[in-house]
C-alpha positions in Angstrom: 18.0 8.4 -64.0 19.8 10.9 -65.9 20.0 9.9 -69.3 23.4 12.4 -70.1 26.1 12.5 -72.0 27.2 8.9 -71.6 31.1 10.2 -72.7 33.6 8.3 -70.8 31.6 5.1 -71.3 32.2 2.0 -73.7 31.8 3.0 -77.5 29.3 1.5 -79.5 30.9 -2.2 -80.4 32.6 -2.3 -76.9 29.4 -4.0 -75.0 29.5 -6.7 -78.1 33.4 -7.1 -78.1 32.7 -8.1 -73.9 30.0 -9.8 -74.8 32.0 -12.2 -76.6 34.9 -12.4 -74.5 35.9 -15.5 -72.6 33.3 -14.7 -69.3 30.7 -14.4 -71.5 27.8 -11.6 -70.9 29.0 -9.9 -67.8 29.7 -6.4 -66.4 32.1 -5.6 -64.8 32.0 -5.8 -61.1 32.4 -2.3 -60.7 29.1 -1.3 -62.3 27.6 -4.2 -60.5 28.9 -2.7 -57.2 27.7 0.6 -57.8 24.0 -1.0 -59.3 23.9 -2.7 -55.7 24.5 0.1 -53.6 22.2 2.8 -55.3 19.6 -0.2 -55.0 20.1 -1.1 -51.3 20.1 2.5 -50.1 17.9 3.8 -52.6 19.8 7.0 -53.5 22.9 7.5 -55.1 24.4 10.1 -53.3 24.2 7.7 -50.3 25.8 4.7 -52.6 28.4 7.5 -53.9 29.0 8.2 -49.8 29.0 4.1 -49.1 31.5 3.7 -51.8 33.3 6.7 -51.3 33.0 7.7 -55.1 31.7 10.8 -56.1 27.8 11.2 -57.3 28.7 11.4 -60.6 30.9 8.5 -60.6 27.9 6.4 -59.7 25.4 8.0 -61.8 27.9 7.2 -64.6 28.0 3.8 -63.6 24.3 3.2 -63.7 24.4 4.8 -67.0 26.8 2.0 -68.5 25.2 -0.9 -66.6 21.7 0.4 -68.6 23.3 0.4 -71.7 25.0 -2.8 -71.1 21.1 -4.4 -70.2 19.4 -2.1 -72.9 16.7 -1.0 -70.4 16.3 1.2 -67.2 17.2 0.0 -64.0 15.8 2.7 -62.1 13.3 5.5 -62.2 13.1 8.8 -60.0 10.6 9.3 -57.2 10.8 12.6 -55.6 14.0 13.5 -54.7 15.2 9.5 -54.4 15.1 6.7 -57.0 13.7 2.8 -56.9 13.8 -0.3 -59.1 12.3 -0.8 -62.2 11.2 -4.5 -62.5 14.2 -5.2 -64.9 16.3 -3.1 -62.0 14.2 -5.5 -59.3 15.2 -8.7 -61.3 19.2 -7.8 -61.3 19.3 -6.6 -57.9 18.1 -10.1 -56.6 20.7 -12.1 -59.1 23.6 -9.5 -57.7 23.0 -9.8 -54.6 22.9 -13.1 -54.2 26.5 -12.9 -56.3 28.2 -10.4 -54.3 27.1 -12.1 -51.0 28.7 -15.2 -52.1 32.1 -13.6 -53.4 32.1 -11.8 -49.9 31.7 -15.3 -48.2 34.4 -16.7 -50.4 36.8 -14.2 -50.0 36.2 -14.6 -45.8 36.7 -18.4 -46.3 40.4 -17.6 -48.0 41.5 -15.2 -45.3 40.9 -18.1 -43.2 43.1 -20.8 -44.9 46.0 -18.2 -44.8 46.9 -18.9 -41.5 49.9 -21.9 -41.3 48.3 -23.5 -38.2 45.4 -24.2 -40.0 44.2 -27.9 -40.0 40.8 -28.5 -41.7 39.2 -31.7 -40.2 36.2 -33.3 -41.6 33.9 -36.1 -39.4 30.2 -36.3 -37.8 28.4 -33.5 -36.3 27.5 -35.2 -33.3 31.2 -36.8 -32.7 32.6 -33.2 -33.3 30.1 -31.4 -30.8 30.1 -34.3 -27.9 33.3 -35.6 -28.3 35.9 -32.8 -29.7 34.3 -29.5 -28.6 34.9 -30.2 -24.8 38.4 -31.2 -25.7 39.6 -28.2 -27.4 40.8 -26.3 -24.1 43.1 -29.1 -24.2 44.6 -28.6 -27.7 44.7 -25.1 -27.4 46.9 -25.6 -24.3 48.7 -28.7 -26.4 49.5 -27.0 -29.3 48.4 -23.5 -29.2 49.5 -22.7 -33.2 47.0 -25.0 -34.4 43.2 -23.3 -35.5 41.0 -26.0 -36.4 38.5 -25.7 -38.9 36.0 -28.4 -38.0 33.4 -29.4 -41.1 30.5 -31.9 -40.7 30.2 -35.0 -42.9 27.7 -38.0 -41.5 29.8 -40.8 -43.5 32.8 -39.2 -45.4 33.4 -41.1 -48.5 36.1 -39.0 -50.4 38.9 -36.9 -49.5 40.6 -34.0 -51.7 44.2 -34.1 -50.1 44.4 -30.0 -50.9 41.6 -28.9 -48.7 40.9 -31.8 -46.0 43.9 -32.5 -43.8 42.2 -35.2 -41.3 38.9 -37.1 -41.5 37.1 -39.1 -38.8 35.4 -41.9 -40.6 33.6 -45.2 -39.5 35.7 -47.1 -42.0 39.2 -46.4 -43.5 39.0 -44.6 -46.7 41.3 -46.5 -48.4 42.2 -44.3 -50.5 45.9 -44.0 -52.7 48.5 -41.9 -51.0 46.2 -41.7 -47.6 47.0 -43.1 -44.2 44.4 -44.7 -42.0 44.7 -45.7 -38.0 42.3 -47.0 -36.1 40.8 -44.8 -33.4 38.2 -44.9 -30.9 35.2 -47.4 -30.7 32.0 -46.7 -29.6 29.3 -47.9 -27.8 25.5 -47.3 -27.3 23.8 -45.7 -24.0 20.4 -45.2 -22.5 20.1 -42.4 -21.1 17.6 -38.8 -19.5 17.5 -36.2 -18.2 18.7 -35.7 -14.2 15.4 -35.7 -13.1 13.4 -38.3 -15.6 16.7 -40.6 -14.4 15.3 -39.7 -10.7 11.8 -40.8 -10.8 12.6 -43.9 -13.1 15.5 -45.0 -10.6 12.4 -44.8 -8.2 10.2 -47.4 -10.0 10.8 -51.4 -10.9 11.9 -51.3 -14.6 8.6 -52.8 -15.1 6.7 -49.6 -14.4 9.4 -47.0 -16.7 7.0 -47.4 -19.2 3.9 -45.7 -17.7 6.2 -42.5 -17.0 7.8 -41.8 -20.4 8.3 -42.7 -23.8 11.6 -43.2 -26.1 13.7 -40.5 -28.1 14.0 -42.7 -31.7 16.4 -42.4 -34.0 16.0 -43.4 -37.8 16.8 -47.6 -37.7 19.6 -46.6 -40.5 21.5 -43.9 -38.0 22.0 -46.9 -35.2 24.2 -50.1 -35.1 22.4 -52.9 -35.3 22.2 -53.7 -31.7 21.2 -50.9 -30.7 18.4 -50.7 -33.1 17.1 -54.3 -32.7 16.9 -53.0 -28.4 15.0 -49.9 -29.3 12.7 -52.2 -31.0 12.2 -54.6 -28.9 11.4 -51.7 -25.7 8.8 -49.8 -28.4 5.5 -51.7 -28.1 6.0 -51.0 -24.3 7.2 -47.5 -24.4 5.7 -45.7 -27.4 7.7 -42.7 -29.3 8.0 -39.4 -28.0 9.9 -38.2 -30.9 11.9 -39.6 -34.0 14.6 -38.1 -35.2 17.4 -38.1 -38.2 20.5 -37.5 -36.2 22.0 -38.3 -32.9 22.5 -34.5 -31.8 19.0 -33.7 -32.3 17.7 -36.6 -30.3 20.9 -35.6 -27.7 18.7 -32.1 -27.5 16.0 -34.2 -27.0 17.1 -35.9 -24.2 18.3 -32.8 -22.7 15.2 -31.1 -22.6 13.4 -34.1 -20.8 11.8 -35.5 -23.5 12.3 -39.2 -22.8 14.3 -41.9 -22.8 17.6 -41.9 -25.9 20.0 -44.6 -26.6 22.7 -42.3 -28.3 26.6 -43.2 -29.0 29.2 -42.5 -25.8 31.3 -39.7 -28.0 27.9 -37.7 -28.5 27.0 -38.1 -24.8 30.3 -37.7 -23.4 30.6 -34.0 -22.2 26.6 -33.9 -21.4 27.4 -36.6 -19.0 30.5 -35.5 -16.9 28.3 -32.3 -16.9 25.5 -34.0 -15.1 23.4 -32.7 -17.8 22.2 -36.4 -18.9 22.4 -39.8 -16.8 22.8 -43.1 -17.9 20.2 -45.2 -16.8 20.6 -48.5 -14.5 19.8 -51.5 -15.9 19.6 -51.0 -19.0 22.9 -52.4 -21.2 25.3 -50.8 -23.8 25.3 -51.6 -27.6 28.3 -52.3 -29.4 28.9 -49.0 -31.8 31.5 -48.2 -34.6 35.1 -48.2 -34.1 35.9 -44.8 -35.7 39.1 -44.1 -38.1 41.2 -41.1 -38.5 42.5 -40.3 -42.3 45.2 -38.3 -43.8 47.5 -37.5 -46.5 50.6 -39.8 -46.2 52.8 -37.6 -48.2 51.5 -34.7 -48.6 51.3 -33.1 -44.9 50.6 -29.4 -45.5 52.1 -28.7 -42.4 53.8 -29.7 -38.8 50.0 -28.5 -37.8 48.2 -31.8 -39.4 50.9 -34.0 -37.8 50.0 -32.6 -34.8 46.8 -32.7 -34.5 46.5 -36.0 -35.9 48.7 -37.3 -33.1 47.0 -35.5 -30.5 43.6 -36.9 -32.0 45.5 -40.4 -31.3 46.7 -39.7 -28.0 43.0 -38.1 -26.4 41.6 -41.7 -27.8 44.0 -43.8 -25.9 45.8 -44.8 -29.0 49.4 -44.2 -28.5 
């Protein structure tokens, strides 16, 4: 780089004066902005262009972020530039910054919007259950946008940034209100044609034409564990898995037999996409709870959407 007048810059005690400031030692995100672009498009008459800022303006910016660092950042080759290893180093660190600002700043746009209603519950429960439903919110209460987050077993609650959770358990916690919601239960079932051929045979005889789709003992109730059990010496494992949608996929693709909770299976089997097998019986499952702030609503939004949560799960 041009190593020119640096006039225009910080003086000589400025870098220390920021250095001690309350941030600590950082540059500003200008010069970090300009660093990033001359880096990414190796030249900095193409960052000046990308950042419409004149060449100089960038050059000048380079310039101050060296002398804030105390080394080069960049060295010329040809007509273009590229990293030093110091310049290889930062690029890496502000990258990795600017690409989580950028995601921050998209995830505030977001909550700006009053119909917002940020609900919190299982992946599988949210997918099976609550995805096929949403045509039917939209058409409910079209100024709600929900922004659906997975947690296996929420815990805790911050009032400010959940608005409902789906819980197996009430979360008991000060200033929250908890209903009762939907209870599950456990189902065998395979794919269309697997169901076919094992509707075919004597239950006896399922065991020569597939295996099970397991589940980790700890993701089932325990009925439903203690039947996958008792079927496995016969039946054998095709697969083990962590989480009910990923033995749902599973299932889907043929794999075997799954014994999987009604609100994961739900849309896959009005679909025809899975079947539940004959003769083999349903496990208990959880009976699910829905959480929220009692005082603090953030909006008509979370009211209504809480009640509509109650009145798809037959609880009005």
């Amino acid at each position: 780089m041009d190593r020119g007048s640096n006039s225009g810059g910080p003086k000589a005690g400025e870098w220390e004066d920021q250095a001690t400031g309350e941030l600590g030692r950082l540059p500003s995100l200008r010069l970090l902005t300009g660093f990033e672009a001359a880096a990414r498009l190796g030249s900095v008459s193409r960052a000046a262009e990308a950042l419409h800022l004149s060449q100089s303006a960038v050059s000048h910016q380079i310039q101050q972020l060296e002398a804030f660092v105390g080394q080069p950042l960049f060295q010329r080759v040809g007509r273009g530039i590229e990293l030093t290893f110091a310049g290889e180093m930062l690029q890496q660190s502000v990258r990795r910054a600017l690409d989580t600002l950028r995601r921050g700043l998209d995830r505030i746009a977001v909550y700006t919007d009053p119909g917002l209603v940020v609900l919190v519950g299982p992946a599988f429960l949210l997918h099976g259950w609550l995805q096929g439903r949403l045509d039917r919110l939209r058409a409910a209460h079209p100024d709600i946008v929900p922004l659906l987050s997975t947690d296996e077993e929420p815990g805790q609650a911050d009032e400010i940034d959940v608005d409902i959770v789906i819980g197996r358990q009430p979360l008991a916690m000060a200033g929250w209100e908890d209903a009762a919601w939907l209870r599950e239960d456990w189902r065998f079932v395979a794919a269309p044609a697997l169901a076919e051929r094992l509707a075919a045979l004597p239950a006896e005889r399922h065991p020569q034409l597939t295996r099970l789709i397991c589940l980790e003992k700890a993701s089932m109730p325990e009925a439903a564990a203690a039947a996958m059990q008792s079927m496995l010496p016969r039946f054998g494992i095709a697969a083990a898995y962590d989480a009910p949608q990923l033995a749902l996929d599973a299932a889907l693709r043929g794999h075997g037999i799954a014994c999987l909770p009604s609100m994961a299976l739900e849309e896959a089997l009005a679909e025809g996409r899975l079947r539940e097998l004959a003769g083999y019986p349903r496990q208990p499952g959880a009976q699910w709870w829905l959480s929220r702030p009692r005082d603090a609503l953030r909006s008509e939004a979370m009211a209504g959407m809480f009640d509509w949560l109650r009145k798809e799960g037959g609880c009005e």
